[in-house]
C-alpha positions as a Python dict, from the first residue, in 0.01 Angstrom:
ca = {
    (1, 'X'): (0, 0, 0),
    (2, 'X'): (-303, 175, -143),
    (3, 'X'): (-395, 502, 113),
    (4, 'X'): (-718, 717, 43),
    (5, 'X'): (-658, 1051, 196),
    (6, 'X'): (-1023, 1145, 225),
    (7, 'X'): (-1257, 931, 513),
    (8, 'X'): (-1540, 759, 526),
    (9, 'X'): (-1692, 1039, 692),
    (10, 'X'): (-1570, 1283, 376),
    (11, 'X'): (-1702, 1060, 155),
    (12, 'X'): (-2031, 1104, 293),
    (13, 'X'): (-2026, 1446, 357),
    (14, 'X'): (-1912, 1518, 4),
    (15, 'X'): (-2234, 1307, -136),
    (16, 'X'): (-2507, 1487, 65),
    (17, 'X'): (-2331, 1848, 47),
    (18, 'X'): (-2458, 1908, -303),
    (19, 'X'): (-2536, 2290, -277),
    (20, 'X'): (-2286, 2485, -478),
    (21, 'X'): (-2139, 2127, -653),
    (22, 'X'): (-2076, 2106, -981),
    (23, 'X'): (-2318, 1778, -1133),
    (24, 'X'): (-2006, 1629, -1218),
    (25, 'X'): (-1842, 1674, -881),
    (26, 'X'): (-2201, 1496, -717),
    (27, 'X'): (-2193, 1241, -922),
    (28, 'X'): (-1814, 1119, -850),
    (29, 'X'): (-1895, 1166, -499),
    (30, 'X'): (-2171, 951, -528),
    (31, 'X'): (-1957, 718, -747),
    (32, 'X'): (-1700, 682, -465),
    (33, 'X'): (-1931, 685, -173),
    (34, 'X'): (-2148, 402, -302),
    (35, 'X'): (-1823, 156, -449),
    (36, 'X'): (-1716, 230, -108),
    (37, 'X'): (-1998, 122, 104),
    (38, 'X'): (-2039, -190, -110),
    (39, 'X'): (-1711, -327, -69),
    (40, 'X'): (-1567, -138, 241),
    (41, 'X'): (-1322, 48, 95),
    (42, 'X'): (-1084, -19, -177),
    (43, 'X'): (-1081, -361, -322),
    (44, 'X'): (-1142, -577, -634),
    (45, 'X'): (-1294, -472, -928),
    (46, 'X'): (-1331, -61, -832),
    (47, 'X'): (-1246, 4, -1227),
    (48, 'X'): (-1303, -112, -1547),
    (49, 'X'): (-1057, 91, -1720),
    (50, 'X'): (-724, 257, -1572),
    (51, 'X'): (-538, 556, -1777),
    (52, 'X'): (-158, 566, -1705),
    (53, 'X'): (79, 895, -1716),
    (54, 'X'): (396, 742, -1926),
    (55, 'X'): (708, 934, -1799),
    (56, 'X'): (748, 873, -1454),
    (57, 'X'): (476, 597, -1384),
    (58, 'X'): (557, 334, -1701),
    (59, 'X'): (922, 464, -1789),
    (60, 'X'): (1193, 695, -1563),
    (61, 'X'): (1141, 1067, -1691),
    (62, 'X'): (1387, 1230, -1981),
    (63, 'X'): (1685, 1373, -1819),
    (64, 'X'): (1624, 1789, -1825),
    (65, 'X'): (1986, 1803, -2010),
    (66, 'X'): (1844, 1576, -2303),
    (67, 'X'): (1551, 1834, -2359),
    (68, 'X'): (1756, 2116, -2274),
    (69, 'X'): (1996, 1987, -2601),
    (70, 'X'): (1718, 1942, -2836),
    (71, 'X'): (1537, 2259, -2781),
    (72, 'X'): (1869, 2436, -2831),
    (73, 'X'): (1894, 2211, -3157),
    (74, 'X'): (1586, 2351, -3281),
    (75, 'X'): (1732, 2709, -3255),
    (76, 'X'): (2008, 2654, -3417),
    (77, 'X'): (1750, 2432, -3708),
    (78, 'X'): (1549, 2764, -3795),
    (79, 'X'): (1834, 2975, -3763),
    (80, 'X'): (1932, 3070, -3441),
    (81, 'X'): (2291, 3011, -3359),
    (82, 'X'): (2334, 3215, -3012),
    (83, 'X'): (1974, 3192, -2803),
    (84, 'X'): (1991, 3301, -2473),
    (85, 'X'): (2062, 3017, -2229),
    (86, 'X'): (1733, 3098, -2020),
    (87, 'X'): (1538, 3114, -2349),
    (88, 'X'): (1628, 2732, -2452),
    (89, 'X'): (1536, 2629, -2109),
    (90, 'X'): (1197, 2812, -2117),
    (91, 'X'): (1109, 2628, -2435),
    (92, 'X'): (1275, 2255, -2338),
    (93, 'X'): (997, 2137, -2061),
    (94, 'X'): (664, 2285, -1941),
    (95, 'X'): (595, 2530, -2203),
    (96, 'X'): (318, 2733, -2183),
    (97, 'X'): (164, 2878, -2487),
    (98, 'X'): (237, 3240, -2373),
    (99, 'X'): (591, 3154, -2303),
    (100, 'X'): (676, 3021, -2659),
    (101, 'X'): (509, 3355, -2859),
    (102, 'X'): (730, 3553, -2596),
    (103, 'X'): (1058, 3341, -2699),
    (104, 'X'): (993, 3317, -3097),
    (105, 'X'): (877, 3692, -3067),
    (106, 'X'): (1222, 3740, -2959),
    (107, 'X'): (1423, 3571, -3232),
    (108, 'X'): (1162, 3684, -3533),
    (109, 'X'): (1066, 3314, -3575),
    (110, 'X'): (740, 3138, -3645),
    (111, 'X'): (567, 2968, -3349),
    (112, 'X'): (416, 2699, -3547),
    (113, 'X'): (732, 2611, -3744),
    (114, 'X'): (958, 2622, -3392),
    (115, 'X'): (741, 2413, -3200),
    (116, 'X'): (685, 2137, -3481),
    (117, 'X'): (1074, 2131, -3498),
    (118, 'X'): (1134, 2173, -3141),
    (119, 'X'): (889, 1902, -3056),
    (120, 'X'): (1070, 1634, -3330),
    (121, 'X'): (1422, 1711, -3187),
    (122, 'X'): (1266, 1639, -2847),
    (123, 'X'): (1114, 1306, -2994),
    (124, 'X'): (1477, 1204, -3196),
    (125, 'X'): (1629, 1287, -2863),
    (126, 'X'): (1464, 1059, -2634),
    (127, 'X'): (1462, 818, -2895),
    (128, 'X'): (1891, 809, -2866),
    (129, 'X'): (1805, 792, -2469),
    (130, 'X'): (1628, 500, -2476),
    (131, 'X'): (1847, 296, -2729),
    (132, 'X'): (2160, 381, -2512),
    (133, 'X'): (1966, 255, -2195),
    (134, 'X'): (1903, 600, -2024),
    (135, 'X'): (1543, 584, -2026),
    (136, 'X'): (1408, 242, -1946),
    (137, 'X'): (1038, 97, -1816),
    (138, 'X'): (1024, 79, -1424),
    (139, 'X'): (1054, -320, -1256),
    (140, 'X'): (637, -319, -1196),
    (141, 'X'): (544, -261, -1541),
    (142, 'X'): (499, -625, -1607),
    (143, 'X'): (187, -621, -1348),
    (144, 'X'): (-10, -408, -1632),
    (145, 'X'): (-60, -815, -1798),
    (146, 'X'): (-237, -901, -1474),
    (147, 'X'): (-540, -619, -1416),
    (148, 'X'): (-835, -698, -1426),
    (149, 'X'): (-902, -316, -1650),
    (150, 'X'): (-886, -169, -2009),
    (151, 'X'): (-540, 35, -2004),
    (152, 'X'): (-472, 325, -2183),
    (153, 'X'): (-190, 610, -2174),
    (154, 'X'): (-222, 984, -2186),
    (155, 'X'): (102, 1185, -2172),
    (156, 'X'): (229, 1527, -2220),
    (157, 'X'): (506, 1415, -2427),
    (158, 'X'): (461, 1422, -2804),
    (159, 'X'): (290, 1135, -2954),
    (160, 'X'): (583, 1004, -3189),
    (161, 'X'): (773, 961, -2863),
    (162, 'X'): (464, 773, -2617),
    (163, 'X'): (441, 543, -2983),
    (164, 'X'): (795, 496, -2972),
    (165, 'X'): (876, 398, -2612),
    (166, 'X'): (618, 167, -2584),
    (167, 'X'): (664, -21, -2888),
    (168, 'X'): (1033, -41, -2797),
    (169, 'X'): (963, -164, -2487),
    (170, 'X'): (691, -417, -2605),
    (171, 'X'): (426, -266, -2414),
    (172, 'X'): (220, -112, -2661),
    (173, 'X'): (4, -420, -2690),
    (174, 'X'): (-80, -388, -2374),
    (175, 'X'): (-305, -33, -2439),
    (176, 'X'): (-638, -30, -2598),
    (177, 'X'): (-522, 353, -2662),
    (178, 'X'): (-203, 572, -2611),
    (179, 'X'): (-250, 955, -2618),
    (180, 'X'): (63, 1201, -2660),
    (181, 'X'): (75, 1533, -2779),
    (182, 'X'): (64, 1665, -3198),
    (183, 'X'): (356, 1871, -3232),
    (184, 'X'): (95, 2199, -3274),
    (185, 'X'): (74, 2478, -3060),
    (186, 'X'): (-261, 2362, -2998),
    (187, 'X'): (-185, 2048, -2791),
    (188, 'X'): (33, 2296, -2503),
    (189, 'X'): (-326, 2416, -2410),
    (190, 'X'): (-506, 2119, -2456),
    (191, 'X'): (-181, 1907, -2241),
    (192, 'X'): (-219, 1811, -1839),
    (193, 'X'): (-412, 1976, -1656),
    (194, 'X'): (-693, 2005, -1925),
    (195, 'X'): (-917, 1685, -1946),
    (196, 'X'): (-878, 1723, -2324),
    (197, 'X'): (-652, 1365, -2410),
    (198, 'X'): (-738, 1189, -2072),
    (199, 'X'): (-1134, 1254, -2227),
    (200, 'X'): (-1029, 1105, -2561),
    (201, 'X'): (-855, 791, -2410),
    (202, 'X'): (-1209, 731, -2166),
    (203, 'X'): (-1392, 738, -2528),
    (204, 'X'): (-1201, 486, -2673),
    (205, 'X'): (-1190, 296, -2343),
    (206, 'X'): (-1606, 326, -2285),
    (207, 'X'): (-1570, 261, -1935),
    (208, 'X'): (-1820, 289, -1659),
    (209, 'X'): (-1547, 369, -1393),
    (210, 'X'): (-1177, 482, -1440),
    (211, 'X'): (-894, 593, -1279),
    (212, 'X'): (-569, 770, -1385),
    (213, 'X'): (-229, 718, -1247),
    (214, 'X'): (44, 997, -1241),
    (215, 'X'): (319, 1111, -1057),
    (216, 'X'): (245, 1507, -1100),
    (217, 'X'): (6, 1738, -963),
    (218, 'X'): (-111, 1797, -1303),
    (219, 'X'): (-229, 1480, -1342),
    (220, 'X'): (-442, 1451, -1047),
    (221, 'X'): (-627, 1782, -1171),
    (222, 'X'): (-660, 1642, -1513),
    (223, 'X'): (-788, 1362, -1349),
    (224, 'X'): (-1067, 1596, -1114),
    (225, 'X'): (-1096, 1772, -1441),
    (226, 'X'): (-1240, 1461, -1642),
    (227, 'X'): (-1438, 1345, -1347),
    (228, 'X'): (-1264, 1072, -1288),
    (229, 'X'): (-1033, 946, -943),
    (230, 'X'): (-622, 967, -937),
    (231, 'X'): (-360, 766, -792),
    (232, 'X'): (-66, 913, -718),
    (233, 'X'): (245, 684, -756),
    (234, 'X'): (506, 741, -514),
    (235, 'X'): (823, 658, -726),
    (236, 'X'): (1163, 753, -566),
    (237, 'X'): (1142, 1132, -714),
    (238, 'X'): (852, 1146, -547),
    (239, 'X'): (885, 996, -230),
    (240, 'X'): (889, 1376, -53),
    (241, 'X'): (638, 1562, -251),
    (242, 'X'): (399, 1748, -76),
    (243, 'X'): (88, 1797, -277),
    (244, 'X'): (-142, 2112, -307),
    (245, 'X'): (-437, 1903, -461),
    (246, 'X'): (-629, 1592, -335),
    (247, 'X'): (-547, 1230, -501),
    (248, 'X'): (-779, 990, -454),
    (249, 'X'): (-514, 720, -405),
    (250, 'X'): (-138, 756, -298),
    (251, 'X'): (42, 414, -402),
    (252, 'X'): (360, 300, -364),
    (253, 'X'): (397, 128, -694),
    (254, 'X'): (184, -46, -988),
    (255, 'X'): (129, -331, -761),
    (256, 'X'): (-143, -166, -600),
    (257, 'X'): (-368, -148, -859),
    (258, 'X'): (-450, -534, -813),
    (259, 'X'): (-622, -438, -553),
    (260, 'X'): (-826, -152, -690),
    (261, 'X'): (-878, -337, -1048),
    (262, 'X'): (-858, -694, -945),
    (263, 'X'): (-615, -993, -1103),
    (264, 'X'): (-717, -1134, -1427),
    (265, 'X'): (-766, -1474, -1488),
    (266, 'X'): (-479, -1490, -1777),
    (267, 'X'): (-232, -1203, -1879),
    (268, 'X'): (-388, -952, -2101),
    (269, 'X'): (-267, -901, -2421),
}
């Protein structure tokens, strides 16, 4: 079931109540307000092109213990032998940029050179979780062959790892584009919430209207940031999360979409 938290009466209200809005904030009000008065409310055809989050939406997300063992890995690669338990677990998920000069500060190493090999332990290790069956695609991922849309993936994973699981998996032909991280310090300020990859995937995509799918806060404000709409996907690890930020869709699963991106005529390849 597709459920758009804001009303008809928001919708309008947001359109009209330009003073102190952003031009990009108008202009997706507009954008919503108008697709919704023309079809009355969500229904076929909304968007052209929809951007997917990959772990958690596409495929279940890496156990914290596999990422946990390769970022202690890539201690123990540039020399490290003993790290501090809390300071692997700073550096396996979620690192901020600040967080990683603090930790390599610590242990006299190079940030660049720790986070390139930190990032391709990550990568080998999620590899080994998806041969041995521990990371697999969710049951709805074969509706992605029916809409009626452009697909493309932006994740905060590394890059090596989105090419990998899809390919794997055989989905990969069914993106036009598939955006992870570079294994640079760069890419942790330029990950979810920044617009920067979901921006680069709508390029390639050169779609009127768009939406992106996630399962985390972040990407619902990467989403806001772009100036695009969100779905959130309720999957089971998210059945109870309360959000702080406004989706423009909650789904239950990728079935929805149909109904916001309509059924092709044959599977899309």
């Amino acid at each position: 079931m597709v459920l758009a938290p804001l009303s008809l009466r928001t919708y309008r209200s947001a359109a009209i109540a330009t003073r102190g809005v952003s031009e990009r904030q108008t202009l997706r009000a507009y954008r919503i307000v108008t697709t919704f008065l023309r079809i009355g409310g969500p229904s076929v055809g909304v968007y052209d092109a929809v951007v997917f989050d990959n772990d958690g939406v596409l495929v279940g997300r890496t156990p914290f213990d596999t990422l946990r063992e390769a970022a202690w890995e890539a201690f123990e690669r540039v020399g490290v032998t003993d790290p501090d338990p809390d300071d692997v677990d700073s550096v396996a998920i979620g690192v901020a940029p600040a967080t990683l000069s603090d930790v390599c500060e610590r242990y006299a190493v190079d940030p660049a050179e720790f986070w390139r090999i930190r990032d391709d332990s990550a990568t080998l290790a999620q590899m080994t979780d998806v041969r041995r069956g521990r990371k697999t695609p969710y049951e709805d991922v074969g509706v992605l062959a029916h809409l009626d849309a452009n697909l493309g993936v932006v994740s905060s994973n590394q890059q090596a790892t989105v090419e990998f699981v899809l390919e794997y998996f055989g989905l990969a032909d069914r993106f036009h584009t598939a955006y992870g991280r570079e294994p640079t310090v760069a890419s942790l300020s330029r990950k979810k919430p920044s617009p920067y990859y979901v921006e680069r995937a709508l390029e390639d995509l050169d779609a009127d209207t768009a939406l992106f799918v996630g399962d985390n806060e972040s990407d619902v404000l990467a989403a806001d940031n772009a100036g695009i709409d969100s779905a959130f996907i309720r999957r089971p690890h998210r059945r109870s999360t309360e959000l702080t930020c406004q989706p423009t869709y909650e789904i239950d699963d990728l079935h929805d979409l149909v109904s916001l991106c309509g059924r092709a005529g044959t599977d899309r390849r």
